[in-house]
LOMAR-588512 format. One record per atom (N, C-alpha, C): residue number from 1; residue in three letters; chain; atom name; x, y, z. Coordinates in steps of 0.2 Angstrom, whole numbers. Each point is the difference from the previous one (the first is absolute). Layout:
% LOMAR-588512
R  NUM  ALA  A  CA  X  Y  Z $
...
% end
This chain:
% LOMAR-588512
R  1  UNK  A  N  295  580  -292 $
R  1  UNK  A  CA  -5  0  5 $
R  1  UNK  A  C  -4  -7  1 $
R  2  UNK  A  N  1  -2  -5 $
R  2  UNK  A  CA  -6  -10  -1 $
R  2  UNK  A  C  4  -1  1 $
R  3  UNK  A  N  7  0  1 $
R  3  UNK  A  CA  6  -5  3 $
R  3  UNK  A  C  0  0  10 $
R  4  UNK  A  N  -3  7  2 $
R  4  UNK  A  CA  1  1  7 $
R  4  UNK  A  C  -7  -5  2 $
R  5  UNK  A  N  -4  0  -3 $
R  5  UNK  A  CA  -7  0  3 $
R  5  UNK  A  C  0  -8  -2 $
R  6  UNK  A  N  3  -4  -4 $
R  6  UNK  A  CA  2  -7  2 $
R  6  UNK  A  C  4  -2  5 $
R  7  UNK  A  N  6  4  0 $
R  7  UNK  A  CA  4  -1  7 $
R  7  UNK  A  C  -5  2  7 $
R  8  UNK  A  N  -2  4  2 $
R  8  UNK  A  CA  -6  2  3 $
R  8  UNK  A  C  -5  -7  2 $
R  9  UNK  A  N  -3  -2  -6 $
R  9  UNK  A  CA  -4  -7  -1 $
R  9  UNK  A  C  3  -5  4 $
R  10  UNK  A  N  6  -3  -1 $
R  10  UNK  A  CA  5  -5  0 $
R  10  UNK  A  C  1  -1  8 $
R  11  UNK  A  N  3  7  2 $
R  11  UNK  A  CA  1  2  6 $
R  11  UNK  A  C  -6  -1  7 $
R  12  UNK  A  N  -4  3  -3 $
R  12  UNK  A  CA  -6  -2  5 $
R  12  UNK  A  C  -4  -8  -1 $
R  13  UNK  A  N  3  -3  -6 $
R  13  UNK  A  CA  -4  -8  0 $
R  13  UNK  A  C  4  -3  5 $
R  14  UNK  A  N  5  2  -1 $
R  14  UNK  A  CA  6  -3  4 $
R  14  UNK  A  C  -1  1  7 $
R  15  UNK  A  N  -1  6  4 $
R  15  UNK  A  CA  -1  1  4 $
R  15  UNK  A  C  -6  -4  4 $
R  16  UNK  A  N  -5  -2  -5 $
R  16  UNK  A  CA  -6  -4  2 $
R  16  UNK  A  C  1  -6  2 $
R  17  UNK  A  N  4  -3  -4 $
R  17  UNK  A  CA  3  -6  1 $
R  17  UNK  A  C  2  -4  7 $
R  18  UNK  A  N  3  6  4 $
R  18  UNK  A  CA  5  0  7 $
R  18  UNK  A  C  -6  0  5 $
R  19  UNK  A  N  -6  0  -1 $
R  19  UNK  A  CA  -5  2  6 $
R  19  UNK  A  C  -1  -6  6 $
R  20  UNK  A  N  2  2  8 $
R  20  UNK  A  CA  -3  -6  2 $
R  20  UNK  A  C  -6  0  5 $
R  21  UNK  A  N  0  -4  3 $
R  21  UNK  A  CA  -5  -3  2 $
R  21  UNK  A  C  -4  8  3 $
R  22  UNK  A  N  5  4  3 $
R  22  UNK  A  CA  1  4  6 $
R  22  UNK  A  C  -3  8  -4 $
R  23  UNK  A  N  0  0  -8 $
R  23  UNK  A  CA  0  4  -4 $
R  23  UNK  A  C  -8  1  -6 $
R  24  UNK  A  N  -3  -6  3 $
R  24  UNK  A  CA  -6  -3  -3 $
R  24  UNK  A  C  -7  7  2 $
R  25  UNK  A  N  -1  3  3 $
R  25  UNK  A  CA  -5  3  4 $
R  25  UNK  A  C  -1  4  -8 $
R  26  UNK  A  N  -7  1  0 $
R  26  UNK  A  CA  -2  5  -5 $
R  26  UNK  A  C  -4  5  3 $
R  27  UNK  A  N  2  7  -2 $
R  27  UNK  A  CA  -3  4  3 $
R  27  UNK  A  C  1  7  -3 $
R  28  UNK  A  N  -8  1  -5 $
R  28  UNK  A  CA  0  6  -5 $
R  28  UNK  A  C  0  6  4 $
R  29  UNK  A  N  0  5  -3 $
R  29  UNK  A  CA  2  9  3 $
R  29  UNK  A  C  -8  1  5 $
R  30  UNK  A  N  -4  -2  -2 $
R  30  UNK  A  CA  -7  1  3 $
R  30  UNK  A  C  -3  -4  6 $
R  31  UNK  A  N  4  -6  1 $
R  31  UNK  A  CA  0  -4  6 $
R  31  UNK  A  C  2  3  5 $
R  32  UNK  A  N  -5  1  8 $
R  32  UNK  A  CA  4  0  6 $
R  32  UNK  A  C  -2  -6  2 $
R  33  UNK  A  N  7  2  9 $
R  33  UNK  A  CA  0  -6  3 $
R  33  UNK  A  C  4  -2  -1 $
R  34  UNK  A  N  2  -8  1 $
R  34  UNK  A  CA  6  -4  -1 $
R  34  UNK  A  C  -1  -7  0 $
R  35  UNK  A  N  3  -4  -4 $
R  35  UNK  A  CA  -3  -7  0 $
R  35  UNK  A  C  5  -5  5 $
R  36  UNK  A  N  4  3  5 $
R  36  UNK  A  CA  6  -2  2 $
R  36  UNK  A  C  -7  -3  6 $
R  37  UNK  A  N  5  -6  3 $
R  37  UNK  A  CA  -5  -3  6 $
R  37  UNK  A  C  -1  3  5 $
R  38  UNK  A  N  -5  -1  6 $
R  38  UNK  A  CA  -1  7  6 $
R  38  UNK  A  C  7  -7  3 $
R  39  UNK  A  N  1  3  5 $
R  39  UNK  A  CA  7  -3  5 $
R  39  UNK  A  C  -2  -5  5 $
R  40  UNK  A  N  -7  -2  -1 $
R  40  UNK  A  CA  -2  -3  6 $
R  40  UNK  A  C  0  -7  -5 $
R  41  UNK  A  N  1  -1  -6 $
R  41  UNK  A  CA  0  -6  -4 $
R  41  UNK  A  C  6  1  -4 $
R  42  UNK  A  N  3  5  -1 $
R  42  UNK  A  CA  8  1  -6 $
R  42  UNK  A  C  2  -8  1 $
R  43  UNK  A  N  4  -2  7 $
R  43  UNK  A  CA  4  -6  0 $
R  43  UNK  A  C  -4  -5  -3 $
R  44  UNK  A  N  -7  -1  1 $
R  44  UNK  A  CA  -2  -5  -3 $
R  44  UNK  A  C  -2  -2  -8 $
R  45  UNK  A  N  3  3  -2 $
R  45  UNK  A  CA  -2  0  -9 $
R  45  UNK  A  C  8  2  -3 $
R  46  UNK  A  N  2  -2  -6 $
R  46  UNK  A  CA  4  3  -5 $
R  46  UNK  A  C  -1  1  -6 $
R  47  UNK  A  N  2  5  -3 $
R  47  UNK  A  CA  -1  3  -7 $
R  47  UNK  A  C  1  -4  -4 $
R  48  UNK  A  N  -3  -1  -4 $
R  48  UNK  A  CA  0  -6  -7 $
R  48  UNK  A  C  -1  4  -9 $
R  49  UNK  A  N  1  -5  -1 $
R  49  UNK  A  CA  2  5  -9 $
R  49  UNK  A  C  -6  -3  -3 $
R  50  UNK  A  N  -6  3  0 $
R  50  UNK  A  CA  -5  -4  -4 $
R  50  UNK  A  C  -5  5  -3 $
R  51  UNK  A  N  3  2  -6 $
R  51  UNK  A  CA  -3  4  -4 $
R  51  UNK  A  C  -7  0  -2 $
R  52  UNK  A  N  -3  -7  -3 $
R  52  UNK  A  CA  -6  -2  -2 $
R  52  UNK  A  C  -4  1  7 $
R  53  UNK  A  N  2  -2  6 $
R  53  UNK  A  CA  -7  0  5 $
R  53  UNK  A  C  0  8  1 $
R  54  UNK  A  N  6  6  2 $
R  54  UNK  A  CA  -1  6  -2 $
R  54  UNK  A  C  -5  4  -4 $
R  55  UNK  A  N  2  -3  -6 $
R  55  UNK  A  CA  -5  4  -4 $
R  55  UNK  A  C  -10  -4  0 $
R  56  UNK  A  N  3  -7  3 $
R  56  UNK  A  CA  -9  0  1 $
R  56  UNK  A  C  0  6  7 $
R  57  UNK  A  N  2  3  3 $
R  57  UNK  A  CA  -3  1  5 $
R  57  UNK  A  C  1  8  0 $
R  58  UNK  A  N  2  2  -7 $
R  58  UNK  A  CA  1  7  -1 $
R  58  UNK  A  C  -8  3  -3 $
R  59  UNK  A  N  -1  5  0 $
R  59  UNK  A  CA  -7  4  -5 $
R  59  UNK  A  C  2  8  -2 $
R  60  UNK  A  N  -2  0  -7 $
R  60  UNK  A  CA  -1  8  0 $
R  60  UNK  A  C  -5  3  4 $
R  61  UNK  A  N  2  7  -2 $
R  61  UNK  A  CA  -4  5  3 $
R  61  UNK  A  C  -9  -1  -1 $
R  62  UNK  A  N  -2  0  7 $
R  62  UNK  A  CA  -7  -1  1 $
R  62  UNK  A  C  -4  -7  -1 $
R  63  UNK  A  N  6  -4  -1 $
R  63  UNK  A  CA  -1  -6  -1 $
R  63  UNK  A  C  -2  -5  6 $
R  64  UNK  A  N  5  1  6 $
R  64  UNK  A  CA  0  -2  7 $
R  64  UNK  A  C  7  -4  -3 $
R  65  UNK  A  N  0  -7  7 $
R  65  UNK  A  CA  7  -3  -2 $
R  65  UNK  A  C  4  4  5 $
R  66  UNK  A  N  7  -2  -2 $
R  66  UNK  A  CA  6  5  3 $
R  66  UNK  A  C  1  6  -4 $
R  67  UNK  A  N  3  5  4 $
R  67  UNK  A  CA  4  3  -5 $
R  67  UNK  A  C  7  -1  -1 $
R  68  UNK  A  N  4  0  6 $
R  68  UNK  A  CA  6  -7  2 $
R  68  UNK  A  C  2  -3  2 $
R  69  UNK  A  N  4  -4  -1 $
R  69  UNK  A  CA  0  -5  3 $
R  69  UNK  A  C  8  -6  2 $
R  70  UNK  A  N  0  -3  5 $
R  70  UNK  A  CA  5  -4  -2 $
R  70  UNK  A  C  -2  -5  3 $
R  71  UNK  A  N  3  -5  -1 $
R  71  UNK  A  CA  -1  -10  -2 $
R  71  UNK  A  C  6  -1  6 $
R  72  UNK  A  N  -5  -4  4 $
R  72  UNK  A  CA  3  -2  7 $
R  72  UNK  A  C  -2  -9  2 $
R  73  UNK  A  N  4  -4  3 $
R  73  UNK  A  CA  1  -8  1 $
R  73  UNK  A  C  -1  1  6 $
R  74  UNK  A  N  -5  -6  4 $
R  74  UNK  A  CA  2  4  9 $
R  74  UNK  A  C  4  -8  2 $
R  75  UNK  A  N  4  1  4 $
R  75  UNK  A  CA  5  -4  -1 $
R  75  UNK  A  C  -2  -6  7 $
R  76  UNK  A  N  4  -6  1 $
R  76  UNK  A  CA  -2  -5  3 $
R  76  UNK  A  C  -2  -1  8 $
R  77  UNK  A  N  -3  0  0 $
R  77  UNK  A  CA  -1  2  11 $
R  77  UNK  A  C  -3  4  1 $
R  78  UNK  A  N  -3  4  -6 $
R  78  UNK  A  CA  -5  7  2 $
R  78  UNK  A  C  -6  -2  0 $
R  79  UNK  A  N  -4  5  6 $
R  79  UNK  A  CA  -6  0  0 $
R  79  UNK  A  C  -3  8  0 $
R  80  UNK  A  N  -2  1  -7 $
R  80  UNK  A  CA  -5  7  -1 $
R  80  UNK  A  C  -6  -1  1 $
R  81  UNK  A  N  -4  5  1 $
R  81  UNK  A  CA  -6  1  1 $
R  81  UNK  A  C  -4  6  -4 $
R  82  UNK  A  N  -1  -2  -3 $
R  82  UNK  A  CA  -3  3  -8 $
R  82  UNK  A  C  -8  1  1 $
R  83  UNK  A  N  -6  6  -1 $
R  83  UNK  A  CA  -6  1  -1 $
R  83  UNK  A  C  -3  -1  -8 $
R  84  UNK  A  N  -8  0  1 $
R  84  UNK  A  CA  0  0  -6 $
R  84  UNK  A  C  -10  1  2 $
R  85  UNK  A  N  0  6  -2 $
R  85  UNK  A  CA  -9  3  1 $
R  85  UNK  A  C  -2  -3  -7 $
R  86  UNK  A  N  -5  -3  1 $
R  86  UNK  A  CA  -3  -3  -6 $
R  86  UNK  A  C  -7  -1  -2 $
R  87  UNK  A  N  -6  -2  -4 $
R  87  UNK  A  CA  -5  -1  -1 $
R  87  UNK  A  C  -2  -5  2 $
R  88  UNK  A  N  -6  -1  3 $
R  88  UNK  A  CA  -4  -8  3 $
R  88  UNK  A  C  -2  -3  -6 $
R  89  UNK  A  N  -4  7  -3 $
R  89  UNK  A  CA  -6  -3  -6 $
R  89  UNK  A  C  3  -4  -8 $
R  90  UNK  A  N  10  -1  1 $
R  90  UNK  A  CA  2  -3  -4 $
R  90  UNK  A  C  6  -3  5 $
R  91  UNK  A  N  -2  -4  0 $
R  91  UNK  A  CA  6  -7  3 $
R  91  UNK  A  C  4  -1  -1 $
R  92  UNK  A  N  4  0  -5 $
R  92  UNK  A  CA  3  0  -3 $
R  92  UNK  A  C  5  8  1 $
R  93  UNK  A  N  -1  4  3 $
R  93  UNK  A  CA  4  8  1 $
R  93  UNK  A  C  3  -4  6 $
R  94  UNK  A  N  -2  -3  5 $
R  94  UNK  A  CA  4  0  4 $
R  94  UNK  A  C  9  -3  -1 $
R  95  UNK  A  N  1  -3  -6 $
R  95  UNK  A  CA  7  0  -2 $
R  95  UNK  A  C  3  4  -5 $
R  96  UNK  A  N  -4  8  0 $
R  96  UNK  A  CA  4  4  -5 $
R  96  UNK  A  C  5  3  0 $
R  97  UNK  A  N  1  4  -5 $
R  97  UNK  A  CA  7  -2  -1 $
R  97  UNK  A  C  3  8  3 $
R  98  UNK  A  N  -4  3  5 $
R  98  UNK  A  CA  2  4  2 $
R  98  UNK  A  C  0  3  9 $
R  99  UNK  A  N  4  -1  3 $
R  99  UNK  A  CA  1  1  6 $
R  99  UNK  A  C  4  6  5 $
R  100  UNK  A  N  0  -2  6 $
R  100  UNK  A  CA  5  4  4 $
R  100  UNK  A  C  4  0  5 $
R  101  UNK  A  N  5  2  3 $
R  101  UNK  A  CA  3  -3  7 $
R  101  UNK  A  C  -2  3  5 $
R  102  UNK  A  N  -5  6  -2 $
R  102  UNK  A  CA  -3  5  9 $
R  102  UNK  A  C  -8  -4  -2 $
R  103  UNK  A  N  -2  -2  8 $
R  103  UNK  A  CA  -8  -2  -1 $
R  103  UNK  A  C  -4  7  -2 $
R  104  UNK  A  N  -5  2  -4 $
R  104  UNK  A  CA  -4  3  -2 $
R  104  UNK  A  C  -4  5  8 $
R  105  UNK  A  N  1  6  1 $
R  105  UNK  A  CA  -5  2  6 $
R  105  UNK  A  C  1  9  -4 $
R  106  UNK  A  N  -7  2  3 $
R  106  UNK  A  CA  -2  7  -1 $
R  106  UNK  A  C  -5  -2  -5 $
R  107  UNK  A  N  -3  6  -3 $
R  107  UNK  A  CA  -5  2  -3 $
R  107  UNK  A  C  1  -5  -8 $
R  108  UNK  A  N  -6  -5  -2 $
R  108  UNK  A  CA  2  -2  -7 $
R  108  UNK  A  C  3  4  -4 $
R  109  UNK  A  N  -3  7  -1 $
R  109  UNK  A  CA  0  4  -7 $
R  109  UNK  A  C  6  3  2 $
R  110  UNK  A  N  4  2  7 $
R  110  UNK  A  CA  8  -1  -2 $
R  110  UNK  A  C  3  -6  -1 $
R  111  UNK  A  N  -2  -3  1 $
R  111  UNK  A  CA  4  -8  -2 $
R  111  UNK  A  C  0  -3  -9 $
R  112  UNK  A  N  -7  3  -2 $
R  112  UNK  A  CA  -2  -1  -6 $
R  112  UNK  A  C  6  7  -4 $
R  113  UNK  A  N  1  5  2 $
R  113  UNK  A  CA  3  4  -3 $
R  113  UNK  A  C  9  -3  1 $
R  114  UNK  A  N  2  -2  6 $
R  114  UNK  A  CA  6  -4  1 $
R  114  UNK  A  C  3  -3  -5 $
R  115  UNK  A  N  -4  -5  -1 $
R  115  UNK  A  CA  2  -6  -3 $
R  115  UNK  A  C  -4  1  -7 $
R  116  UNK  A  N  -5  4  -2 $
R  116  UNK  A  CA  -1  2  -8 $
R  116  UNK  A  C  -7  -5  -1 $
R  117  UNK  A  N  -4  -2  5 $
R  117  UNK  A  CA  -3  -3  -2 $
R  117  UNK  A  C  -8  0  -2 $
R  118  UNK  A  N  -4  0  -4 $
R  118  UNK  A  CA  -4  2  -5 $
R  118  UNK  A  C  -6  -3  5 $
R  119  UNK  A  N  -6  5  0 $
R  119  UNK  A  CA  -5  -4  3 $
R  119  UNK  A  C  -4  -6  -3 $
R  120  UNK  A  N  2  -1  -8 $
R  120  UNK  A  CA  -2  -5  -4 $
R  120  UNK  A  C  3  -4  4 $
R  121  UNK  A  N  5  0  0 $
R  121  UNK  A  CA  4  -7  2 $
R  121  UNK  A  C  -3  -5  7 $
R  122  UNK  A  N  0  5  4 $
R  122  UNK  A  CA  0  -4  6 $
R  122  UNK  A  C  -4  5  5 $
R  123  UNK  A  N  -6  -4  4 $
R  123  UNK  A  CA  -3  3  4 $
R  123  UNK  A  C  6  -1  6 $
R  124  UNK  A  N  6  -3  0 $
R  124  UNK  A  CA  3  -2  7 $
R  124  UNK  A  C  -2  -3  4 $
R  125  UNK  A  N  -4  -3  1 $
R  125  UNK  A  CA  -3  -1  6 $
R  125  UNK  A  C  1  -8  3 $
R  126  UNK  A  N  7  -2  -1 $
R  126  UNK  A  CA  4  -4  3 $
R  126  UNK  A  C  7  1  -1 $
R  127  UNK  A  N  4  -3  7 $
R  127  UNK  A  CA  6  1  0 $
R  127  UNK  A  C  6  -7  1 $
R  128  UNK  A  N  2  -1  -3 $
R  128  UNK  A  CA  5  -6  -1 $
R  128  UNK  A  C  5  1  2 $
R  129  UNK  A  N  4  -2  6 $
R  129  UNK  A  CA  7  1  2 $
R  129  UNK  A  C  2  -6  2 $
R  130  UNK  A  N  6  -2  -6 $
R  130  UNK  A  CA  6  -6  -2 $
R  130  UNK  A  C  4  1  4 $
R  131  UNK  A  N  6  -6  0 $
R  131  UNK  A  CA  6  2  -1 $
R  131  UNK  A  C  2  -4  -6 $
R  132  UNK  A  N  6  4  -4 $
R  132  UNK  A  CA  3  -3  -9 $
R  132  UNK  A  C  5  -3  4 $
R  133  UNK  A  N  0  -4  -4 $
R  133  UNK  A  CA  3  -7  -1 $
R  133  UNK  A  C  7  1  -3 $
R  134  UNK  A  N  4  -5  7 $
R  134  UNK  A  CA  8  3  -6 $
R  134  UNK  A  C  1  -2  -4 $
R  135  UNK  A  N  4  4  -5 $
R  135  UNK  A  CA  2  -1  -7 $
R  135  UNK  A  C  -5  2  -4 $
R  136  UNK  A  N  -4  4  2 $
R  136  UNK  A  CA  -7  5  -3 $
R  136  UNK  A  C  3  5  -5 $
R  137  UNK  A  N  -2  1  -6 $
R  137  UNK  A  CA  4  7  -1 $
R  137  UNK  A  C  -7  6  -1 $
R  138  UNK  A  N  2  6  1 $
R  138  UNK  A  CA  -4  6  1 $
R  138  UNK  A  C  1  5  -3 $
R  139  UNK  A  N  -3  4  -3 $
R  139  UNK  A  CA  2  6  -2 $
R  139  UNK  A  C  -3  5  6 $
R  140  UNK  A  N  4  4  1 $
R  140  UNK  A  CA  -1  8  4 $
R  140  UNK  A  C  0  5  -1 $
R  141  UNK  A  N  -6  4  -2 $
R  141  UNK  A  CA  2  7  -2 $
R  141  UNK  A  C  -6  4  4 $
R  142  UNK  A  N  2  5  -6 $
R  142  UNK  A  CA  -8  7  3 $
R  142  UNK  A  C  -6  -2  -4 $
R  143  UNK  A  N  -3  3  1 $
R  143  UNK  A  CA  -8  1  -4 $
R  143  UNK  A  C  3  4  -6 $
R  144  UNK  A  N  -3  -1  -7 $
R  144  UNK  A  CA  -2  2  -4 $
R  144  UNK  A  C  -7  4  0 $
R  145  UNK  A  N  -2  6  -2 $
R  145  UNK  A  CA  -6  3  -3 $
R  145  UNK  A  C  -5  -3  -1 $
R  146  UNK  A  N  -5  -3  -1 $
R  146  UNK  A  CA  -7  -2  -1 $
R  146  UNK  A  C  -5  4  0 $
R  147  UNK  A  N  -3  -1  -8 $
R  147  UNK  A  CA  -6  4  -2 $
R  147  UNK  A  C  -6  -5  2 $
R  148  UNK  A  N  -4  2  3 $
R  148  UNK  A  CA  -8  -4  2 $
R  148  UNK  A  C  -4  3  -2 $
R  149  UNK  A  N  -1  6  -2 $
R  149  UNK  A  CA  -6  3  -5 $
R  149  UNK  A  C  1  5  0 $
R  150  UNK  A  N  -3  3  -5 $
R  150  UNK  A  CA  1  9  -3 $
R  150  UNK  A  C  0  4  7 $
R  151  UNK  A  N  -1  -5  6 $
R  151  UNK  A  CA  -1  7  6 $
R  151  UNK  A  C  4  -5  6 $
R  152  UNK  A  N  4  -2  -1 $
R  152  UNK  A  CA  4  -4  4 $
R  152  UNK  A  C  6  0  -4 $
R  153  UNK  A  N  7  1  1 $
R  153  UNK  A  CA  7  -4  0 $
R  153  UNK  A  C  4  3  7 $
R  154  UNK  A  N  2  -7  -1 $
R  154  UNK  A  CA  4  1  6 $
R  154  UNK  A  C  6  2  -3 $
R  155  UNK  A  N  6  3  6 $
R  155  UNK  A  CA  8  2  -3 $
R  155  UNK  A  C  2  -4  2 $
R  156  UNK  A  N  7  -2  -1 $
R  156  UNK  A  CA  4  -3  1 $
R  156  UNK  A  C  3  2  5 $
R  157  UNK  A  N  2  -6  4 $
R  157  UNK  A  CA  1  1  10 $
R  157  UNK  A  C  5  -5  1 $
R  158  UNK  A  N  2  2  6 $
R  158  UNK  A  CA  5  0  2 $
R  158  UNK  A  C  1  -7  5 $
R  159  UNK  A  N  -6  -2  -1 $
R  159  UNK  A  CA  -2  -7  5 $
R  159  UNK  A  C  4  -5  -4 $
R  160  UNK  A  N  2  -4  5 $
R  160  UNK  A  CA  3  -6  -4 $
R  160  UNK  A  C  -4  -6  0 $
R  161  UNK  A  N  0  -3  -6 $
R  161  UNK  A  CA  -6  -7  -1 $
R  161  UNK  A  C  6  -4  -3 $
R  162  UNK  A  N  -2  -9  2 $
R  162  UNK  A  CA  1  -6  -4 $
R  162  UNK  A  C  -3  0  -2 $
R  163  UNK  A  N  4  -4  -8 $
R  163  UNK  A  CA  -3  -2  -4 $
R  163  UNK  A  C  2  -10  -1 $
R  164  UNK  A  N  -4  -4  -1 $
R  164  UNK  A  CA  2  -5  3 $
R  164  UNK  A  C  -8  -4  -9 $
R  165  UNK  A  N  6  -4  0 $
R  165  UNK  A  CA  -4  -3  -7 $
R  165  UNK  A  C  -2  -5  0 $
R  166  UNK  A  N  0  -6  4 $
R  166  UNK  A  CA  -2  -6  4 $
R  166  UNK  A  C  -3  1  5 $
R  167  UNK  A  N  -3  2  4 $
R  167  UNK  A  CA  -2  1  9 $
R  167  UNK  A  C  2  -5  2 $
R  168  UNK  A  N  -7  -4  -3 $
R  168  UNK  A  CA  -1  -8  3 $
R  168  UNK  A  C  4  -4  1 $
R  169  UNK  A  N  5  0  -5 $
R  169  UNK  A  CA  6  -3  2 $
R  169  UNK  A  C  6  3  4 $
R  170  UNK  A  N  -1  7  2 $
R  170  UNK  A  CA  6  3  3 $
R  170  UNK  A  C  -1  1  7 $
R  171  UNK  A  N  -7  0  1 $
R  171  UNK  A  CA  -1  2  10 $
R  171  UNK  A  C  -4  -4  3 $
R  172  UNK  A  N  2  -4  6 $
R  172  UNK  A  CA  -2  -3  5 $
R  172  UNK  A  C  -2  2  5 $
R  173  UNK  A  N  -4  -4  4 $
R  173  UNK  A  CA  -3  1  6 $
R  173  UNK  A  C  -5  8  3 $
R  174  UNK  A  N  -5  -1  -6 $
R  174  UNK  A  CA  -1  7  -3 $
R  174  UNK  A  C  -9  -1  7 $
R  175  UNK  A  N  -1  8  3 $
R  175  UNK  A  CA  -5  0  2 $
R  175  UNK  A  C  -4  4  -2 $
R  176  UNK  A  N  -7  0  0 $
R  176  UNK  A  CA  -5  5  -4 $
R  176  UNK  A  C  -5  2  4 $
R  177  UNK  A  N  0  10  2 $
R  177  UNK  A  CA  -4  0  1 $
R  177  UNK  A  C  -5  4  -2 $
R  178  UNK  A  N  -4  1  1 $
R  178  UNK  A  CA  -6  6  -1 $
R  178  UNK  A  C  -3  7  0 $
R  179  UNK  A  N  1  4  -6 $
R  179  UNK  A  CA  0  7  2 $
R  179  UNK  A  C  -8  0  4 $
R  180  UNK  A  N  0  5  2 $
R  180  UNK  A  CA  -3  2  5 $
R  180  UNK  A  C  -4  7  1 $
R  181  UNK  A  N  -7  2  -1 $
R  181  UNK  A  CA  -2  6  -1 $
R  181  UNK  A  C  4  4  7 $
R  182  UNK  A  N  4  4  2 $
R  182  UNK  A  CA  0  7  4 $
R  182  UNK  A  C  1  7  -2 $
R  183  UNK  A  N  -5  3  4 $
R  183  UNK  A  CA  0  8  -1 $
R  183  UNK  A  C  3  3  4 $
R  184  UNK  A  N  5  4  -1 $
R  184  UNK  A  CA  3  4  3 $
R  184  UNK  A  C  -2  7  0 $
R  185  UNK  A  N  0  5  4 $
R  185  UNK  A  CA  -1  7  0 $
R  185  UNK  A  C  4  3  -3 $
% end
């Protein structure tokens, strides 16, 4: 039986070894969604093998972060257009390291539950839209869960967000504008 359960061992190290680029996607039992690119941007990006930037942009449960994810290059001659709802009252949020390919519209508190975002974090109340720069690499995935306080978590959603660990060096010709008090009925 120890002699199965090393062949076993061997068998599937080996298996790991063969992985490629196209094979890279991380995606536990409890993630929805899909980290696959929408179609309006696929040709513009290729799958890439970059283990380490994945796991920075992975989190456990309730943590926020992704829950999966795959690692994407966007390739030469492309122009994406990326958002990023941010904080005024820290300067420095405007290049964080977390974004999106659909501009931000509707209700914040569905968009705060979208994208997993904690009312600590961020009042929102500016909106940053780039375009990344070729030869950017990105992580794409779902939301992960985030706890905000004993009466707030979010679940894990189906929304796709970048993850992007430079901004400042990765997106150009960025415009800023400003949220906006409106009431709706």
């Amino acid at each position: 039986m120890k002699r199965i359960g090393s062949y076993l061992t061997l068998a599937v190290l080996a298996g790991c070894a063969h992985y490629s680029p196209q094979e890279i996607a991380y995606t536990p039992a409890e993630c929805i969604g899909s980290a696959a690119l929408p179609m309006a941007v696929a040709d513009q990006f290729e799958a890439i093998h970059d283990p380490a930037l994945l796991q920075q942009a992975l989190g456990g449960p309730e943590q926020g972060k992704l829950c999966q994810g795959q690692v994407y290059q966007s390739k030469a001659d492309t122009e994406v257009k990326i958002f990023r709802a941010w904080n005024s009252t820290n300067p420095n949020s405007q290049y964080g390291q977390w974004w999106a390919f659909n501009k931000p519209s509707g209700p914040v508190a569905q968009y705060r539950a979208d994208y997993e975002i904690c009312y600590q974090w961020s009042p929102l109340d500016k909106l940053a839209s780039c375009n990344l720069k070729t030869g950017s690499k990105i992580v794409v995935g779902t939301g992960q869960s985030a706890q905000c306080s004993e009466y707030l978590t979010y679940p894990v959603s189906e929304t796709q967000q970048i993850f992007l660990v430079d901004a400042s060096d990765a997106v150009t010709d960025c415009r800023i504008s400003d949220g906006m008090l409106s009431w709706n009925p």
